[in-house]
C-alpha positions as CSV (number, residue, x, y, z in Angstrom):
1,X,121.1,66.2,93.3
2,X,122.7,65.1,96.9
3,X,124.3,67.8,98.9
4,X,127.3,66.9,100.5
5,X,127.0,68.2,104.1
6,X,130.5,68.9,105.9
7,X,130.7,70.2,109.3
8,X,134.1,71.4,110.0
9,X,134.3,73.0,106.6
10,X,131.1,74.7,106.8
11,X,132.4,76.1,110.2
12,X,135.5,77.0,109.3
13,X,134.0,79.3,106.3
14,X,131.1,80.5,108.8
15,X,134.5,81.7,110.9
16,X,136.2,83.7,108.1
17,X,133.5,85.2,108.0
18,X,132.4,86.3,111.7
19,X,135.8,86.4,112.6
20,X,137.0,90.0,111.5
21,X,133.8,91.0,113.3
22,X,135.1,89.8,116.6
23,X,138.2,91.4,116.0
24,X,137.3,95.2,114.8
25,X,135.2,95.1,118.1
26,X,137.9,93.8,120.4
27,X,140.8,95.7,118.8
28,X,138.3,99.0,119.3
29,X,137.6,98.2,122.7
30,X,141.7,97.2,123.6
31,X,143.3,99.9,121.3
32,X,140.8,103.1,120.8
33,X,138.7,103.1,123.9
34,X,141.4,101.5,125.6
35,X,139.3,99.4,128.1
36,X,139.1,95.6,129.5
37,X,136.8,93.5,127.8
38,X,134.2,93.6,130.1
39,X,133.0,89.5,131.2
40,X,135.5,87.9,128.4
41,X,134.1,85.0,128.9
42,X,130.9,85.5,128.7
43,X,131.5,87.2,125.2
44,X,133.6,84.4,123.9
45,X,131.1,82.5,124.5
46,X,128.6,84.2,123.1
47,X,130.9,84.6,120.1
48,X,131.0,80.7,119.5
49,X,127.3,80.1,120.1
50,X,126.6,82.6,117.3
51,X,128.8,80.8,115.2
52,X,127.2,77.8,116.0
53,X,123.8,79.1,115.1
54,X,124.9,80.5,112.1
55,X,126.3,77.5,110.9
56,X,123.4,75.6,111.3
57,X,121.2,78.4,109.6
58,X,123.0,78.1,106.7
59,X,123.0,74.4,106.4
60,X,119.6,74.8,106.9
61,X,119.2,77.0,103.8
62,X,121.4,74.6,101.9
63,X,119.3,71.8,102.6
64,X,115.5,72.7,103.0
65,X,114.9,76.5,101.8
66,X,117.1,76.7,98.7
67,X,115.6,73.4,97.5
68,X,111.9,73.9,98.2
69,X,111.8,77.4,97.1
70,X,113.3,75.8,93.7
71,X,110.9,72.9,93.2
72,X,108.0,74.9,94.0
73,X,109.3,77.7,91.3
74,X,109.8,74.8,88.5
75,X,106.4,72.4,89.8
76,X,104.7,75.7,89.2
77,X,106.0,76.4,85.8
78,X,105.2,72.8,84.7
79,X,101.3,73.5,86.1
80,X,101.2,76.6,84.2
81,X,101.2,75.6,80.2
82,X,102.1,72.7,77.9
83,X,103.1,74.9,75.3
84,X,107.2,75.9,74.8
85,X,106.4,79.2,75.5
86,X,103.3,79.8,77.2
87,X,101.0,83.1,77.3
88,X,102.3,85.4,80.2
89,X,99.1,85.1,81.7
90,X,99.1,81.5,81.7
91,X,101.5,81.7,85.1
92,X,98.6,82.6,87.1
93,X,99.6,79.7,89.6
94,X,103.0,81.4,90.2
95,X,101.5,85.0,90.2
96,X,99.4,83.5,93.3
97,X,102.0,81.3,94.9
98,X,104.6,84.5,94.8
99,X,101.9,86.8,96.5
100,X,101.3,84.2,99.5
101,X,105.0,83.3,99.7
102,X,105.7,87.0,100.0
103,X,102.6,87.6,102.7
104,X,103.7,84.7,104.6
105,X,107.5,85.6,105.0
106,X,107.1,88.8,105.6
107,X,104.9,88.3,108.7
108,X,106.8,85.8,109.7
109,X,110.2,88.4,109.5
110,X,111.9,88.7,112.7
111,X,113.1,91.6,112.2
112,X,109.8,93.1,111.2
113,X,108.5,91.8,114.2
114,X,111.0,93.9,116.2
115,X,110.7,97.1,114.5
116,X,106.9,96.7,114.4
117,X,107.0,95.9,118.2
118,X,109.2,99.1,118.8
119,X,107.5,101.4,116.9
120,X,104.2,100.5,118.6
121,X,105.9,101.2,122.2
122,X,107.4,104.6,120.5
123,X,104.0,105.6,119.0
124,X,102.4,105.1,122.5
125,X,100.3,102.2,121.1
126,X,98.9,104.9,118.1
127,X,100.6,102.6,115.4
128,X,99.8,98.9,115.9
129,X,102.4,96.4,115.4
130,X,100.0,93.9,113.6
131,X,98.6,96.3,111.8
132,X,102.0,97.4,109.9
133,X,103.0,93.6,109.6
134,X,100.1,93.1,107.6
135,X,100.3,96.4,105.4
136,X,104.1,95.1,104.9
137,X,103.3,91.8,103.9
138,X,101.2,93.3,101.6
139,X,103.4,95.6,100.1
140,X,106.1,92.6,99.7
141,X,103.5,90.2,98.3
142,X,102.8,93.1,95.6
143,X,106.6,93.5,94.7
144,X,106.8,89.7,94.4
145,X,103.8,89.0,92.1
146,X,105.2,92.4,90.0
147,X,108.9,91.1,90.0
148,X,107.3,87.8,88.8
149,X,106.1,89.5,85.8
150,X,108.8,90.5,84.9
151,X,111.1,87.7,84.9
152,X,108.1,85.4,82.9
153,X,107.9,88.4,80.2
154,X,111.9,88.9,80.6
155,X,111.5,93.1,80.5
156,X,114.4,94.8,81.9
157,X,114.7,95.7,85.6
158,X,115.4,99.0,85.8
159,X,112.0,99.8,84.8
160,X,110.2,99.1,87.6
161,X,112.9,100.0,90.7
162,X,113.0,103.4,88.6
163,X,109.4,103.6,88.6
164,X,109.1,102.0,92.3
165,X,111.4,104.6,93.4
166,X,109.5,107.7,91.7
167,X,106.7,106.9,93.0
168,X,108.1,106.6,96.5
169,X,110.1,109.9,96.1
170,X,106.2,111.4,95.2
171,X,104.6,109.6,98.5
172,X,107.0,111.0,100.3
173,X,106.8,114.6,99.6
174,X,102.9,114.5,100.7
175,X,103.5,111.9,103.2
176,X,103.4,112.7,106.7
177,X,106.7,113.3,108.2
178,X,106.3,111.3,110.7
179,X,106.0,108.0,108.9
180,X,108.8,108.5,106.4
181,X,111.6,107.1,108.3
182,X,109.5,104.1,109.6
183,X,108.5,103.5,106.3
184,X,112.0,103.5,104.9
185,X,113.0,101.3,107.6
186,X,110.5,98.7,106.2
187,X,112.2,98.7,102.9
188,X,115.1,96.8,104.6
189,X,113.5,94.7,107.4
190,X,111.9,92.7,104.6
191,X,115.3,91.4,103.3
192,X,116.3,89.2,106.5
193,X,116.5,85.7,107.1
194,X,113.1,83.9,106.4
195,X,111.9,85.8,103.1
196,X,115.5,86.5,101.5
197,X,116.2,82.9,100.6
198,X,112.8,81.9,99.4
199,X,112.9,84.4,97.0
200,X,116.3,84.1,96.2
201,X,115.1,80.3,95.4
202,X,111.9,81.5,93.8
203,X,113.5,83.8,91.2
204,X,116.5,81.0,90.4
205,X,114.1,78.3,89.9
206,X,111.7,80.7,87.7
207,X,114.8,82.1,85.6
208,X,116.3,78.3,85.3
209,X,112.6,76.8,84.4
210,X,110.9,79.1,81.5
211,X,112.8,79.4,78.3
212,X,114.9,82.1,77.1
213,X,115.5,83.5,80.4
214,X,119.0,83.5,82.5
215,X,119.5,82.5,86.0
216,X,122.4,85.6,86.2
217,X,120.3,87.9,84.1
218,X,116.7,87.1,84.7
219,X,116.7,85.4,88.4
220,X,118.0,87.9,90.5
221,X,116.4,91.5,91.3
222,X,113.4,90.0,92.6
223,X,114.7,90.7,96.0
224,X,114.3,94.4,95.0
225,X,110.8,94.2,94.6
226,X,110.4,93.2,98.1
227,X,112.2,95.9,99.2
228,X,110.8,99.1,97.8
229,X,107.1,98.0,97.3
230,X,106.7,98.1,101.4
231,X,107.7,101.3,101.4
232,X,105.3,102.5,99.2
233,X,102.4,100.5,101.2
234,X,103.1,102.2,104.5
235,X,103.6,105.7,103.3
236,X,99.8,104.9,101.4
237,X,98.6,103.0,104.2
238,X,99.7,106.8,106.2
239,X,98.3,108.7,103.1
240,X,95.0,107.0,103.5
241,X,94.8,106.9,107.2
242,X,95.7,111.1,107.1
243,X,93.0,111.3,104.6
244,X,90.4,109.3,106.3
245,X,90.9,111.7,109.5
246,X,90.4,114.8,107.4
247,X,87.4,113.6,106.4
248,X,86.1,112.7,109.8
249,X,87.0,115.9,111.0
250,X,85.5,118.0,108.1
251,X,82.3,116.4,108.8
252,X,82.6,116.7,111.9
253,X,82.9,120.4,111.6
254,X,79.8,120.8,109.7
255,X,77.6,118.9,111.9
256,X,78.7,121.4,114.3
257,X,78.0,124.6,112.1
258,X,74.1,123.0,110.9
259,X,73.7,123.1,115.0
């Protein structure tokens, strides 16, 4: 199917929608705080290239992302089974494509990047920023292959965010404290602009391609999978990094009482 690609109407809609943002920030800076704008100009500007840019993201997801996160999701299916209704464990291809889409994305999140990079310079270089990429991608390539599942065996998803989120409200009692909010913080990094549409794509074409399951119904949620599953990987990455360094240190305390 051709997509009809039109500039000034994709601009004008990427307005309406920036627009009031512009305007609750100047109207607060003219009428509560009741100070010049410091360097207009400079803003405006900035205000017009981020329209710009957002424009062109969006086209960008219109054309390439939406599309290729599709195919893949139906080529997959079609690789999977002849039969009407395949075995659930005959969508082994998408389990696997789902788990390295999810990986990928997720260390290739800006806005991971930037927390990771933060939290490194706030943890005096204790917490590595690569090493919490990679136990994020993990976590979201989990929450992808399980949210999968779920839309080839079309159970109900309440299921497992209510089991997702009791088992996060467990970690997080015997967590340490210091992780928690870090780890909560992951949740929503993993949502931004590189994995959120191929996923959004992925579940669409997955819903739309096996039979008996609805776009509306079936196809969305799997977002939510790539949200709460990082959190539980970095509060049990923290588990087993606390418990690792108990252990060291209770041997270490009984090499020291046989001297």
């Amino acid at each position: 199917m051709e997509i009809l690609f039109n500039p000034l109407e994709l601009l004008w809609a990427t307005a309406g929608d920036v627009l009031p943002v512009l305007i609750l920030l100047v109207g607060f800076q003219k009428l509560v705080l009741k100070k010049p704008l410091p360097r207009p100009g400079r803003m405006f500007t900035g205000f017009a290239l981020v329209l710009l840019g957002m424009s062109l993201f969006l086209t960008g997801l219109d054309l390439a992302l939406f599309p290729v996160g599709r195919n893949m999701a139906i080529k997959l299916i079609q690789a999977s089974g002849k039969a009407p209704d395949p075995h659930w464990s005959s969508y082994y291809l998408v389990y696997i494509f789902a788990a390295l889409l999810g990986f990928s994305t997720t260390v290739a999140e800006p806005a991971l990047i930037a927390v990771s990079h933060k939290a490194q310079e706030a943890s005096r270089g204790a917490l590595s920023s690569l090493s919490l990429r990679l136990v994020v991608a993990l976590g979201v390539a989990l929450g992808l292959t399980v949210g999968v599942f779920r839309i080839v065996t079309g159970t109900p998803l309440y299921w497992y965010i209510l089991a997702g989120y009791i088992i996060v409200a467990v970690q997080t009692l015997f967590a340490p404290k210091l992780i928690i909010p870090l780890a909560y913080d992951t949740g929503g990094v993993t949502t931004s602009t590189v994995t959120v549409p191929l996923v959004a794509a992925l579940g669409l074409g997955l819903a739309s391609g096996i039979p008996g399951r609805s776009p509306i119904l079936d196809g969305f949620g799997l977002i939510a999978f790539a949200s709460v599953c990082p959190i539980i990987s970095v509060l049990a990455y923290a588990q087993l990094a606390r418990l690792k360094a108990l252990l060291k240190e209770k041997r270490s305390n009984k090499q020291k009482s046989l001297k």
